[in-house]
C-alpha positions as CSV (number, residue, x, y, z in Angstrom):
1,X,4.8,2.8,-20.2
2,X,7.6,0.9,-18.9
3,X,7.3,0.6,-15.2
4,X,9.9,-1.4,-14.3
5,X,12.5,0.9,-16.2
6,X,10.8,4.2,-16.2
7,X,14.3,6.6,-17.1
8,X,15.0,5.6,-20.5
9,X,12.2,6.9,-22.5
10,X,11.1,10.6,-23.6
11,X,7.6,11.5,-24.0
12,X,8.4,13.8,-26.3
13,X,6.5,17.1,-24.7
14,X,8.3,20.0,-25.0
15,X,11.3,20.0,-22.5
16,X,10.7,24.0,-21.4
17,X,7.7,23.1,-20.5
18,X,8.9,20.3,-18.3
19,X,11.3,23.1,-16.3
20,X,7.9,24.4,-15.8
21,X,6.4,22.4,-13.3
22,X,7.4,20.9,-10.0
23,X,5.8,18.2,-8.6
24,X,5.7,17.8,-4.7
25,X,4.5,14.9,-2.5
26,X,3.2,14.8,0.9
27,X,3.1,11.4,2.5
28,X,1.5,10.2,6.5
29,X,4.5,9.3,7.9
30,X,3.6,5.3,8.1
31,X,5.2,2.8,5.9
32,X,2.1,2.1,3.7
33,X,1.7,5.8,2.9
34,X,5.0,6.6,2.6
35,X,6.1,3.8,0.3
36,X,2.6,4.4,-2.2
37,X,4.0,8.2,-2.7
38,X,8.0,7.2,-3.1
39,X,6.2,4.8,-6.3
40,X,4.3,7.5,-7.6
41,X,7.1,9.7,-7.5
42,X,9.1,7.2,-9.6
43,X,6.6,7.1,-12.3
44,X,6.4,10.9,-12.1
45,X,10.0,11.4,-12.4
46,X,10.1,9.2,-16.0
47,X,8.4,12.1,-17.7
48,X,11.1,14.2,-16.7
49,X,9.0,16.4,-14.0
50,X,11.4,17.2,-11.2
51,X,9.7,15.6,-8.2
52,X,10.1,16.9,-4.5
53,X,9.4,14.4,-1.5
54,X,8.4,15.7,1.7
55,X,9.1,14.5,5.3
56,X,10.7,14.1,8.5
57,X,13.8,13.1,7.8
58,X,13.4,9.9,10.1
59,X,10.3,8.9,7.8
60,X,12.4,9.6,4.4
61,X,15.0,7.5,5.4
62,X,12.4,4.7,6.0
63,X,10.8,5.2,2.9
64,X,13.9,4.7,1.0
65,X,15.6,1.8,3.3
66,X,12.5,-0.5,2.1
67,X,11.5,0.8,-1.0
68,X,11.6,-2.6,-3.3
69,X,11.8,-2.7,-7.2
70,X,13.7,0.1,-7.7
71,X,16.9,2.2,-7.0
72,X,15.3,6.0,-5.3
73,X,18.6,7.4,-5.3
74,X,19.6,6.1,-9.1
75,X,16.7,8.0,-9.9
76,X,18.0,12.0,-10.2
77,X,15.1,14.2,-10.2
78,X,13.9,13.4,-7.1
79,X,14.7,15.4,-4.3
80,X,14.4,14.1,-0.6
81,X,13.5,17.8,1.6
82,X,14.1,15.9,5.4
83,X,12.3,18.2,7.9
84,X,13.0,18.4,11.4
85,X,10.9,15.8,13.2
86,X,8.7,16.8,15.8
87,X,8.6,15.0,19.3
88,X,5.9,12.4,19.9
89,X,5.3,9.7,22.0
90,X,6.1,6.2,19.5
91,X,4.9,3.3,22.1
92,X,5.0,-0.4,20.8
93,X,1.7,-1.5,19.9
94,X,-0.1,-3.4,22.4
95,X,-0.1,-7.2,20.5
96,X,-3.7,-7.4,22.1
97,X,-5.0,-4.5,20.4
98,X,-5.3,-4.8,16.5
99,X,-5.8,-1.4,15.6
100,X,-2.5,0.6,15.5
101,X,-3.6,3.5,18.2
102,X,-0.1,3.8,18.7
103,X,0.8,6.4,15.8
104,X,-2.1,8.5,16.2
105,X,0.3,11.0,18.4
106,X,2.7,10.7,14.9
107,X,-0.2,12.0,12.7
108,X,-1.1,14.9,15.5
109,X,2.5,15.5,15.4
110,X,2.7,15.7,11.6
111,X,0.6,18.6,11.5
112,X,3.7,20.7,13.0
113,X,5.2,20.3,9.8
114,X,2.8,22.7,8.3
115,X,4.9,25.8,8.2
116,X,8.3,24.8,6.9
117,X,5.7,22.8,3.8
118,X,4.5,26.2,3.1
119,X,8.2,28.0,3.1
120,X,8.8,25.1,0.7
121,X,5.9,25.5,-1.5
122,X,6.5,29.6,-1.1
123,X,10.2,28.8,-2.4
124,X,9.1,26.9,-5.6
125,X,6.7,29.0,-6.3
126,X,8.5,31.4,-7.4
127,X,11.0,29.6,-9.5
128,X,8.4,27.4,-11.3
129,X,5.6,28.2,-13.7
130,X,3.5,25.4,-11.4
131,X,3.5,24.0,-8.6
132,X,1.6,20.7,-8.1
133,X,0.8,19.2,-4.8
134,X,0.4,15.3,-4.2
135,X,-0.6,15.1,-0.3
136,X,-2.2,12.2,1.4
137,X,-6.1,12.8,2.0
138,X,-5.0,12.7,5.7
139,X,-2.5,15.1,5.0
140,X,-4.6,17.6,4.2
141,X,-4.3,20.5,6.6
142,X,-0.5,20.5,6.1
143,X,-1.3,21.7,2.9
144,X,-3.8,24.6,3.9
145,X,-1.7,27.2,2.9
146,X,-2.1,26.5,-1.0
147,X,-4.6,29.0,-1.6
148,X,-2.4,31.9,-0.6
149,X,0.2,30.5,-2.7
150,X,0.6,31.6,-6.0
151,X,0.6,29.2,-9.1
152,X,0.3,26.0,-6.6
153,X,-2.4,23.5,-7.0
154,X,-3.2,20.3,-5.0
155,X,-4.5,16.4,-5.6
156,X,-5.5,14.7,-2.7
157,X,-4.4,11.0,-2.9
158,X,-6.4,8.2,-1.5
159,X,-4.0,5.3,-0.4
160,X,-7.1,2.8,0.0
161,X,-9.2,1.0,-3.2
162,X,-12.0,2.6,-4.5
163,X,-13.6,-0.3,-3.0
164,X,-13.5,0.8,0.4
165,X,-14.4,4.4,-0.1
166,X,-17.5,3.1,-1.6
167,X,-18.3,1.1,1.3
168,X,-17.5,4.1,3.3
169,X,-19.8,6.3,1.1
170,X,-22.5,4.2,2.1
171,X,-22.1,4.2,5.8
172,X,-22.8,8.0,5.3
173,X,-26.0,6.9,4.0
174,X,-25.2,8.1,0.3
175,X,-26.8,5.8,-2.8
176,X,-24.0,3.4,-4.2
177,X,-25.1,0.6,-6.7
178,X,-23.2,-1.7,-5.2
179,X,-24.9,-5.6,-4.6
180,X,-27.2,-6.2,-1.7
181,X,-25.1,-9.2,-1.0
182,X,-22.2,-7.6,-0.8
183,X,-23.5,-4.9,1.2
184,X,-25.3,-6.9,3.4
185,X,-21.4,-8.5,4.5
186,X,-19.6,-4.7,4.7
187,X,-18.0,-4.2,7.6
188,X,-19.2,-1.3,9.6
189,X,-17.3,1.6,10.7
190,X,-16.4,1.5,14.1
191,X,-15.7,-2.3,13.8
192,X,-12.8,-1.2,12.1
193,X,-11.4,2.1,13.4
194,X,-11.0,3.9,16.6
195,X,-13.2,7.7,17.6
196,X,-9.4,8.9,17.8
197,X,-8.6,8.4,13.9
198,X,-12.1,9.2,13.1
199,X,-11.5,12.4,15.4
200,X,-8.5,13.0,13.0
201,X,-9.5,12.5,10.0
202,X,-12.0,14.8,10.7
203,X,-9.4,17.5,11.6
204,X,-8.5,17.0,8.2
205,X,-11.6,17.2,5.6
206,X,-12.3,21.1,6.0
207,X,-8.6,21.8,4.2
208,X,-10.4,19.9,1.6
209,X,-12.0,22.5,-0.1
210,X,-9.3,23.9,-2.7
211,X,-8.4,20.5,-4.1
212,X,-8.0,20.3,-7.9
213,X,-8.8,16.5,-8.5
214,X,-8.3,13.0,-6.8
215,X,-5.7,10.6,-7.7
216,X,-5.7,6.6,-6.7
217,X,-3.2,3.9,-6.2
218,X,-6.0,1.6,-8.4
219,X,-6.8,1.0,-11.9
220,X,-9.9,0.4,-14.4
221,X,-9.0,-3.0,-14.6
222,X,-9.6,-3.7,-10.7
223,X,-12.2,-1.3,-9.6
224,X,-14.3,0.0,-12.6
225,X,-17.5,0.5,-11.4
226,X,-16.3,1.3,-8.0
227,X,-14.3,4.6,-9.8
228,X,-17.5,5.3,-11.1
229,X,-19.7,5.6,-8.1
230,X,-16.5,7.7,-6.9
231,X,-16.8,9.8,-9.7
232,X,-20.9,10.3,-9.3
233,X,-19.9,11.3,-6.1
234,X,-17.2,14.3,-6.4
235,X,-18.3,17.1,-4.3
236,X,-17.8,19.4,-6.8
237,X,-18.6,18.4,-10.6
238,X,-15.3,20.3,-11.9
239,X,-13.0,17.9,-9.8
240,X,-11.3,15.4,-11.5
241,X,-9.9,11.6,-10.7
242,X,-7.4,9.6,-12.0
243,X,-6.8,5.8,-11.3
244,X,-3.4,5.3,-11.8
245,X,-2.1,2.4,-10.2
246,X,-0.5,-0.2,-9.8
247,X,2.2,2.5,-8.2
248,X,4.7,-0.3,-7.4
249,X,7.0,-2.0,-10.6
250,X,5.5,-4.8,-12.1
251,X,8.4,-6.1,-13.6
252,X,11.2,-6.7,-10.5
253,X,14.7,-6.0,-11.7
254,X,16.6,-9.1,-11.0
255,X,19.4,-8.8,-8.5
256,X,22.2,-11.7,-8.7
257,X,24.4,-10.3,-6.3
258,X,24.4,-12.6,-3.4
259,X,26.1,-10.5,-1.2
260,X,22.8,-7.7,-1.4
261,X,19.8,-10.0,-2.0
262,X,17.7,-11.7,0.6
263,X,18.5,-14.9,1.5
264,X,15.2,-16.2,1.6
265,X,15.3,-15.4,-2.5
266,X,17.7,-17.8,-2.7
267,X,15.9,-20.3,-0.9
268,X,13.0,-19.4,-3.4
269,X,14.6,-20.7,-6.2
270,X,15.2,-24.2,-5.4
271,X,11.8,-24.4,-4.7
272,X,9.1,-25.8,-7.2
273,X,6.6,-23.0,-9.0
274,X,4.1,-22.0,-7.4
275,X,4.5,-24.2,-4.3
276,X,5.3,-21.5,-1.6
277,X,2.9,-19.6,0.5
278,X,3.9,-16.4,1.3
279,X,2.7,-14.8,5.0
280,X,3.0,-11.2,6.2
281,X,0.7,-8.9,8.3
282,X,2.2,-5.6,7.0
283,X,3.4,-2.8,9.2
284,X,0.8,-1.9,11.6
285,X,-0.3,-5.2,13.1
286,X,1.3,-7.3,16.1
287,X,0.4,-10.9,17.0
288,X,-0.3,-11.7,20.4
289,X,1.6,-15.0,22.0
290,X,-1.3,-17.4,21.8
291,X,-1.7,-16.3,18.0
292,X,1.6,-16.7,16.8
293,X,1.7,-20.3,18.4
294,X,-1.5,-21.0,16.6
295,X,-0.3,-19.1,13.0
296,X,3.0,-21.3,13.6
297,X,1.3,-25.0,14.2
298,X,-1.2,-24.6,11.4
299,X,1.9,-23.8,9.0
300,X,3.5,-26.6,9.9
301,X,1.1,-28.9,10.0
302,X,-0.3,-28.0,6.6
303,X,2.9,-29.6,4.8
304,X,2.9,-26.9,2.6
305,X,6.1,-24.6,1.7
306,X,6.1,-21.5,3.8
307,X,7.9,-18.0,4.4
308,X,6.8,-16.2,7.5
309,X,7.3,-12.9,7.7
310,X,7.0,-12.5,11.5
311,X,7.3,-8.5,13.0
312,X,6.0,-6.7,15.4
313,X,4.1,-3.4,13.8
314,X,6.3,-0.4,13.6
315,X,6.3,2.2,16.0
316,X,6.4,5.5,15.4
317,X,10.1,6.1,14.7
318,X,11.4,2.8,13.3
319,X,15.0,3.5,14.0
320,X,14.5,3.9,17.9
321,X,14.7,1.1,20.3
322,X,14.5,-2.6,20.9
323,X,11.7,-4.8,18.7
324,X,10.0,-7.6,20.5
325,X,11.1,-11.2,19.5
326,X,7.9,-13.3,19.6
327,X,8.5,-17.0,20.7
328,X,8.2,-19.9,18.5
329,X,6.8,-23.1,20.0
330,X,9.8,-25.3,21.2
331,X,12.2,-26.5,18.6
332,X,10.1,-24.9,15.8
333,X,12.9,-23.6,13.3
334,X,14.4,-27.7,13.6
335,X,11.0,-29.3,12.6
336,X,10.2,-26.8,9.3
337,X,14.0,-26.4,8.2
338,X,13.8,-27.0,4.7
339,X,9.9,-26.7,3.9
340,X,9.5,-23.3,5.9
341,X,11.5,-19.9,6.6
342,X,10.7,-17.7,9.5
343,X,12.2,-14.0,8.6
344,X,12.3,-11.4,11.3
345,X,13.7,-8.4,9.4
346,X,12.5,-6.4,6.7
347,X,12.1,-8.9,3.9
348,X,11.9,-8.1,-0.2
349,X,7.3,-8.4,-0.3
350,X,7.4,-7.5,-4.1
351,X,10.4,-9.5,-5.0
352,X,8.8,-12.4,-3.3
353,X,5.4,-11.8,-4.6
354,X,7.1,-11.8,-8.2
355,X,9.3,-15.1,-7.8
356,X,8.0,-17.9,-10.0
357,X,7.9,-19.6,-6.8
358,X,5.3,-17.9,-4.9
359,X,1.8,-19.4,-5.2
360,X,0.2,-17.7,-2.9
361,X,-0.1,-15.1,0.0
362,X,-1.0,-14.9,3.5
363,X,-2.2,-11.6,3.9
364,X,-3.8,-8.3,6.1
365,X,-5.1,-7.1,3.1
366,X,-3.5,-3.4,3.4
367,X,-3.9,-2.1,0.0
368,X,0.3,-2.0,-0.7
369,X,-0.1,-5.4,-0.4
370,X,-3.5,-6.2,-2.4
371,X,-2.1,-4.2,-5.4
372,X,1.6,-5.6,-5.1
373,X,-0.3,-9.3,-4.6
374,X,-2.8,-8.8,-7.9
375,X,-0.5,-7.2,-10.1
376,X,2.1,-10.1,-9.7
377,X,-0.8,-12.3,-10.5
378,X,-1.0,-13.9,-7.1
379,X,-4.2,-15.3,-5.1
380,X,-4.6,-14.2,-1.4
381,X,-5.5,-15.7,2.1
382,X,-7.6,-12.9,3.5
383,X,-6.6,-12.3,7.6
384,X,-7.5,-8.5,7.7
385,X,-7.1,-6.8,11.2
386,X,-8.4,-3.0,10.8
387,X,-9.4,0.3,8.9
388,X,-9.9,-0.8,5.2
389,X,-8.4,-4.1,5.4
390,X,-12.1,-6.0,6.0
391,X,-13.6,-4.3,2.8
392,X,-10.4,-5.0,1.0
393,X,-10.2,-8.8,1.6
394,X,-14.2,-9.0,1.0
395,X,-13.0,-7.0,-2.2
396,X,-10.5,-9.7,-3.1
397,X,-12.8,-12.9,-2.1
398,X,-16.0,-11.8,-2.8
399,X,-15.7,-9.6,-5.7
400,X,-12.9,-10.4,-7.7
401,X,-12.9,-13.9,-6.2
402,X,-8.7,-14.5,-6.6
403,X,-8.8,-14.9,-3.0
404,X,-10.4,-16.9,0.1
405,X,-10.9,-16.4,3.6
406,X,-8.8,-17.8,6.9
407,X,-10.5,-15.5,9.0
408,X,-14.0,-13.7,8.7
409,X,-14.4,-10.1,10.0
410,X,-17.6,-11.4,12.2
411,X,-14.6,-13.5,14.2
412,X,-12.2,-10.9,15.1
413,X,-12.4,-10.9,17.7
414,X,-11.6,-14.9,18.5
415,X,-8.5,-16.3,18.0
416,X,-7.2,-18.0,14.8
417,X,-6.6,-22.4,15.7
418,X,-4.0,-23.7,13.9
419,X,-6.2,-26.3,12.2
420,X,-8.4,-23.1,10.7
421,X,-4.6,-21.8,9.5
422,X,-4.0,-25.4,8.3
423,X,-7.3,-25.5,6.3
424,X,-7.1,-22.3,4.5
425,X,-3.2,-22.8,3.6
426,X,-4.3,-26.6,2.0
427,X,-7.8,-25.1,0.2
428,X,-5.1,-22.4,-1.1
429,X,-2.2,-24.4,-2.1
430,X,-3.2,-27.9,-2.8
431,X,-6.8,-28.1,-4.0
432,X,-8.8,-27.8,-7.2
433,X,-10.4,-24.4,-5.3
434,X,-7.4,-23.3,-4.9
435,X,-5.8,-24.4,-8.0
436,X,-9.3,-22.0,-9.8
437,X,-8.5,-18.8,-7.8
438,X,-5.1,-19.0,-8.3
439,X,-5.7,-19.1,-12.2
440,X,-8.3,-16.6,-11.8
441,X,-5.4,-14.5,-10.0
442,X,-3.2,-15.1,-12.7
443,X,-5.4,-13.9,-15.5
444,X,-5.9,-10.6,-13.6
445,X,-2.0,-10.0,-13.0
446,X,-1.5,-10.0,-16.9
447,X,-4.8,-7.6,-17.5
448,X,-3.2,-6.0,-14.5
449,X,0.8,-5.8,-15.8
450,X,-0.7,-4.8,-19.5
451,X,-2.7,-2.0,-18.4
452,X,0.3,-0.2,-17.4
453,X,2.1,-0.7,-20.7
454,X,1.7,1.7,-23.8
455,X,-1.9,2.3,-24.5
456,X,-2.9,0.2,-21.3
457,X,-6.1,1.8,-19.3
458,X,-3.6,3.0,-16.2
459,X,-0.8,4.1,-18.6
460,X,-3.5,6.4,-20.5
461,X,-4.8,7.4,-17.0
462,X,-1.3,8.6,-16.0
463,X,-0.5,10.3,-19.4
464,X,-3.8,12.0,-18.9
465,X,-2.9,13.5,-15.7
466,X,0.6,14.1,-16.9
467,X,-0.9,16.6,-19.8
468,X,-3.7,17.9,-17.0
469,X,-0.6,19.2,-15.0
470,X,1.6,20.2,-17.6
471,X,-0.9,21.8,-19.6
C-alpha cells in the first residue's frame, strides 16, 4: 500500500459497498493521541471509506496545524465534526514535575462530549449500512452509547506498543513469556503514572465491554511476540486485533517551497549524512532551568551536529496564552552557530527524522516518536520521563537494541550532567557502538517501510481489517 500517496489507488471492492460504511474516530484531546488517529484516518480514507473525526474544535485545529507528511485537508473524505469545547482548567506544567498532571481536568472534561458523539453516531446511523467506531481506549465511556445504537460497532485503539501493555499485563500479576531479564528491569507502575490517571482510566474500562476488536499503532515486524501475548490475553476469545502501524507516512513528500518549509530543513541539507542528532521531548514534558543548562552544555561540548527542539509541554488548549522561554546559558546561540540549531516552535519531527541527514535522535520515547524514529530507520537516545515511555525506551535498547540509554529509569529522579549528555550524544554519533545500532536501526526501517507496501505484514493487517468492516 502506498502510504506516502494513499489517494490514487482503488482497491477494487465494490464501490456501493463503500457508501455503506462510515468510519468515525474518537481521539484524547493531547497531541500524541490526536495526531495517531488524524494518520489512521488517512490510511482509512485511501480505500474510499468516508471517515469522520471527532473533537473539540480547539483540539481539531491542533491536530491538523502539526500534522506532518501529509495534506488533511487535500484529502476529501474526511470530515472534521468540531464540538463545542467544554471549560477546564489548562495550567502550565510545573517544569519540576515530569508527569503531565496538568491535562487530567481536559480528559475529565472530555467526557462532556458524550452526548452530542451519540447525536452524531444516532445521525449516521441512519444514513449508513455501518457505522464503525475508532475511539481511544481512554476514550471509552464517550462511546457508551453504542449499544443502543443501531448498526454501530466499536474498536478500541491502543496508542502505546504492545510492548508496554505487556509489561502492564504483568503488573496485574497475569503470565507473559516475556525474559526474566527484561522483566527483572520493567518499570513499575506508580513509578510512572499518577493515582489521578490511574483513577481515570479506571472510569474508563467498564464502557469496555461491547468492543468488537483492538487495533494498534504497531506492526509484526516490531512487536511479534508481544501481539501474541496480547492476543492470548483478549478478554473475550471472539475479539479481534489488528497491528497496523506505522500510522505516520513513511515516505515524506518533498516540499521545495522555501517560503513554507522549515528553516532548520534547509540547514539539514548542507549538512553531511547522518551527522545530526536530532533532540525533542515530545508534548507533554517540560525541563526545569538546571536541566536545560545541563541538556545545552553537553550538546555543545559533544562537537557533534545538533537540532534542539526546546518547548515547554502543551497545556490544555494550545492556542491560549503566553509559553515560557527557557534560558540558554550566556551567549549560547553565538558559540553553536553553525554546528547547532535551537528551534522553539513547532518543528517538522517526521520530515527531520526522514532527512538523509539525521543520524540519530534524542528522545522521550512517546510512541509517535518510537514509530516515526524506527520506521525512518533511525537509532535513538533513550531519556523517557513518564507513563509508557520507560518500557518503551527499555523496548528500543534492550530488545530491539537500535537504541542506548542517556538516562536510566532508576535515575529519574536526579538530574541529567552535561558530561552524561555529552557521553551518550558521542557513543551515539561517533563510535563503532554507535555506528552498530545505527545500522541495526537502519535494517529495521526498511523491514519497517516494506511491511507497509503491497503484501507487507502491516499492509495485509490493514486490508484485513478493511474487509472485517466492510464485510
Amino acid at each position: 500500500m502506498d502510504h506516502h500517496n494513499p489517494h490514487h489507488h482503488n482497491h477494487g471492492q465494490n464501490s456501493l459497498k463503500e457508501t455503506q460504511i462510515a468510519v468515525v474516530m474518537v481521539p484524547i484531546p493531547a497531541q500524541g493521541h490526536l495526531n495517531q488517529l488524524l494518520h489512521l484516518s488517512r490510511l482509512i480514507s485511501s480505500y474510499g471509506i468516508p471517515v469522520h473525526y471527532v473533537g473539540t474544535t480547539t483540539h481539531t485545529r491542533q491536530a491538523k496545524l502539526r500534522v506532518h507528511g501529509w495534506d488533511p485537508l487535500s484529502v476529501n473524505n474526511i470530515h472534521f465534526h468540531e464540538l463545542p469545547t467544554p471549560s477546564f482548567l489548562s495550567p502550565p506544567q510545573d517544569p519540576n514535575v515530569s508527569f503531565p498532571s496538568h491535562i487530567v481536568p481536559l480528559l475529565y472534561a472530555s467526557s462532556k462530549l458524550r452526548d452530542p458523539v451519540a447525536t452524531l453516531l444516532q445521525a449516521l446511523s441512519t444514513t449508513t449500512k455501518r457505522v464503525v467506531v475508532i475511539h481511544d481506549s481512554l476514550m471509552a465511556s464517550l462511546v457508551q452509547d453504542i449499544p443502543s445504537i443501531s448498526n454501530t460497532e466499536s474498536y478500541s485503539f491502543h496508542s502505546v506498543s504492545a510492548f508496554s501493555s505487556c509489561l502492564f499485563l504483568s503488573v496485574l500479576g497475569r503470565p507473559v513469556s516475556i525474559g526474566q531479564d527484561i522483566l527483572k528491569e520493567a518499570p513499575s507502575m506508580e513509578s510512572c503514572v499518577t493515582s489521578q490517571l490511574i483513577e481515570f482510566s479506571q472510569t474508563q474500562q467498564e464502557h469496555k465491554n461491547f468492543n468488537s476488536g483492538t487495533l494498534y499503532n504497531t506492526c509484526k515486524v516490531i512487536e511479534d511476540p508481544y501481539l501474541d501475548i496480547l492476543a492470548e490475553n483478549q478478554t473475550a476469545g471472539t475479539k479481534k486485533q489488528w497491528a497496523i502501524g506505522p500510522f505516520n507516512p513513511v515516505e515524506i513528500w518533498k516540499n521545495t517551497n522555501s517560503s513554507t518549509r522549515h528553516p532548520c530543513l534547509e540547514w539539514l541539507d548542507k549538512q553531511v549524512p547522518k551527522s545530526v542528532i536530532f533532540v525533542s521531548f515530545g508534548t507533554t514534558t517540560s525541563l526545569s532551568d538546571d536541566q536545560i543548562k545541563e541538556l545545552a552544555i553537553g550538546l555543545e561540548q559533544s562537537g557533534q551536529k545538533f537540532i534542539w527542539v526546546l518547548r515547554d509541554a502543551d497545556k490544555g488548549d494550545i492556542f491560549e496564552g503566553e509559553a515560557r522561554k527557557a534560558e540558554l546559558p550566556k551567549g549560547y546561540d553565538e558559540r553553536v552557530a553553525g554546528r547547532g540549531i535551537v528551534v522553539r516552535d513547532w518543528a517538522p519531527q517526521l520530515e527531520i527524522l526522514g532527512h538523509p541527514s539525521t543520524g540519530g535522535f534524542m528522545s522521550h520515547c512517546g510512541w509517535n516518536s518510537c514509530m516515526e524514529s524506527m520506521s525512518m530507520g533511525v537509532p535513538i537516545a533513550t531519556w523517557p520521563m513518564h507513563s509508557d515511555q520507560p518500557a518503551n525506551a527499555l523496548l528500543i535498547t534492550k530488545v530491539l537494541k537500535v537504541g542506548l540509554l542517556v538516562k536510566d529509569w532508576a535515575c529519574r529522579h536526579e538530574i541529567v550532567t552535561s558530561l552524561m549528555v555529552e557521553n551518550a550524544v558521542k557513543k551515539l554519533m561517533a563510535s563503532t557502538e554507535g555506528d552498530e545500532i545505527r545500522k541495526r536501526a537502519a535494517d529495521l526501517g526498511v523491514s519497517i517501510r516494506q511491511s507497509v507496501e503491497d503484501g507487507g505484514l502491516t499492509c495485509m493487517e490493514l486490508d484485513s481489517f478493511i474487509s472485517h468492516i466492510t464485510r
